[in-house]
C-alpha positions, 0 to 999 in steps of 0.5 A: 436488429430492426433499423429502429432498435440500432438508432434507439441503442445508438442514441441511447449510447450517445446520451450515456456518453454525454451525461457521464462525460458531463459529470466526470468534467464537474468533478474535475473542475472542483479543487480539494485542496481549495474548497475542503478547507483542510490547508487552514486546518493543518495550518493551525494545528502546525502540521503546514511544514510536517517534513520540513520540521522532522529531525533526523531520527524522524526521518530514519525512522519512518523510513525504517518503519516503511522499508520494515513494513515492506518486508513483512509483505514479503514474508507474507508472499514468501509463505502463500508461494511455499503453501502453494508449491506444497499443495501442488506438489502431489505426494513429490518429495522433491517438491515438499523439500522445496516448499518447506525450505521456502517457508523455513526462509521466510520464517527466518527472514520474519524473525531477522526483520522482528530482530531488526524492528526491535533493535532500531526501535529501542535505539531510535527511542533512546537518540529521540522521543520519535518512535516507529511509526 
């Protein structure tokens, strides 16, 4: 490269950096919370102390909800592991056997948290008027 082409590239690389480092700094500078006016509106549809006002049953069953909702992302990684094992098994037996047990455990884990889900719904539902969310 000619001594010209470094300099352009190296001023052009430096305006780059300014410019951008310029306006990450704007971005940062405006408050969301503040500006958006999101705070007042919570505030008048009653949702300013949202955790402070659930009740029990609420809490469980949000948490139940999460941990629920965790699992079902379990049982998918359960299934795409089993589909792989047997795809790479190449006609081994050994290996589809192991691939099918997975997919049978994860299929029999989906049903547990099926059960599961079901059971804490209906009693959370009759002990509150929350639901699963």
């Amino acid at each position: 490269m000619t001594k010209n082409k470094v300099k352009n590239l190296i001023s052009a690389s430096i305006l780059l950096i300014i410019i951008f480092t310029g306006s990450m700094l704007s971005a940062r500078a405006y408050d969301f919370n503040a500006e958006s006016g999101l705070d007042k509106t919570a505030n008048q549809a009653g949702y300013s102390d949202y955790l402070k006002s659930l009740t029990p049953e609420g809490v469980a069953s949000k948490v139940v909800g999460q941990v629920l909702t965790f699992l079902g992302v379990v049982f998918l990684g359960l299934m795409i592991y089993g589909g792989i094992v047997w795809m790479l098994a190449s006609g081994n037996e050994a290996k589809v056997d192991e691939a099918k047990n997975i997919i049978t455990a994860g299929i029999i884990g989906l049903v547990i948290v099926m059960a599961a889900y079901a059971i804490s719904y209906f009693v959370i539902k009759y002990f509150s008027t929350q639901t699963l969310v």
